[in-house]
C-alpha positions as CSV (number, residue, x, y, z in Angstrom):
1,X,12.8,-2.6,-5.2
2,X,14.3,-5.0,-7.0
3,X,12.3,-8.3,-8.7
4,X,13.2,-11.4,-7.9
5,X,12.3,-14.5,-10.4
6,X,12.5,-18.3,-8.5
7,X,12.8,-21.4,-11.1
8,X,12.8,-24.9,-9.9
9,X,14.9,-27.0,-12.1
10,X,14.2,-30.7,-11.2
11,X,16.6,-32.5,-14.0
12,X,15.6,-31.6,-17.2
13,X,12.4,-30.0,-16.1
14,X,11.7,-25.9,-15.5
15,X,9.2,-24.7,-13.5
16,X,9.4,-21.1,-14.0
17,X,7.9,-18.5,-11.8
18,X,6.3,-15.9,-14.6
19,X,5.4,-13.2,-11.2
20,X,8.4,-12.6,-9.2
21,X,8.9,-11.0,-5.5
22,X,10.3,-8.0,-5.1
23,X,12.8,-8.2,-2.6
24,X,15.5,-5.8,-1.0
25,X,18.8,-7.3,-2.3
26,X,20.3,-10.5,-3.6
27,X,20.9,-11.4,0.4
28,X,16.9,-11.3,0.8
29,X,16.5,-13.3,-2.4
30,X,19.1,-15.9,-0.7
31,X,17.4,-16.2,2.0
32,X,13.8,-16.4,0.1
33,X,15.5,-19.1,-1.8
34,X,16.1,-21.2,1.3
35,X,13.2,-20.8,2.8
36,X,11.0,-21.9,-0.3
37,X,13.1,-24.8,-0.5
38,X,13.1,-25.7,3.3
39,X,8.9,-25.3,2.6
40,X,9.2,-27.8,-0.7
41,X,11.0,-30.2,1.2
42,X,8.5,-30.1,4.3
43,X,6.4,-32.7,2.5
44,X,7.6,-35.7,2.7
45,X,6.6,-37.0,-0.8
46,X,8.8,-34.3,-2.4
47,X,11.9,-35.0,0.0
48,X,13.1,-38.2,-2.9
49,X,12.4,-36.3,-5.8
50,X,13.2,-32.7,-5.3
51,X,16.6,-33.6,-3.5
52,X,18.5,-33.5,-6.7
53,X,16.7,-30.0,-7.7
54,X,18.1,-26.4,-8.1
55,X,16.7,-23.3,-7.6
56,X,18.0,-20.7,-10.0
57,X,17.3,-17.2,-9.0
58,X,17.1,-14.4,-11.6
59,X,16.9,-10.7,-12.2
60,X,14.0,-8.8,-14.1
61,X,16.3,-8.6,-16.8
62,X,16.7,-12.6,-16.6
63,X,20.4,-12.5,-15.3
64,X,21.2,-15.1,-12.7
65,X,21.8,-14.2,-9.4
66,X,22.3,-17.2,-7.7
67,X,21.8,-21.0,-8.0
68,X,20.7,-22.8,-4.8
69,X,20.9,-26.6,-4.8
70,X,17.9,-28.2,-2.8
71,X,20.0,-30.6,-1.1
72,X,22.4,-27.4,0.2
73,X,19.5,-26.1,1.8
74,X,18.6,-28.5,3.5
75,X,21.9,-29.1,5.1
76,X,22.8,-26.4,6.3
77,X,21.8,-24.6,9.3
78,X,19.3,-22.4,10.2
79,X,20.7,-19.1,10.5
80,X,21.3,-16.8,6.9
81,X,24.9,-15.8,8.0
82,X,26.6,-18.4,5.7
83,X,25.9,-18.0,1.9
């Protein structure tokens, strides 16, 4: 199974994720994406100053898979059928 990397990007600032998640497919890593943002943004003293964040999502071999702008994720709907 493939492994996943999550970095938060907040402006010129990287939080890197130095474990991973091994998930299924890029689709589950989508959706993993979301949902960590939608869980970020849940605390209301985060909403201000993560809104302008991204998400980058890489490969074990450091390839980026997708980047996933906070404030996408948190307009769009709930369902995983549009990405």
């Amino acid at each position: 199974m493939p492994r996943y990397f999550f970095h938060t990007h907040v402006g010129a600032d990287v939080v890197a994720d130095p474990v991973g998640t091994d998930l299924r497919d890029p689709d589950a890593a989508w959706t993993t994406a979301r949902d960590t943002i939608r869980t970020m943004m849940a605390e209301p003293r985060n909403q201000a100053r993560l809104m302008g964040a991204i998400l980058v999502v890489a490969d074990a071999e450091g390839e980026v898979i997708l980047e996933f702008p906070f404030a996408e994720a948190m307009a769009g709907p709930g369902d995983d059928s549009v990405h």
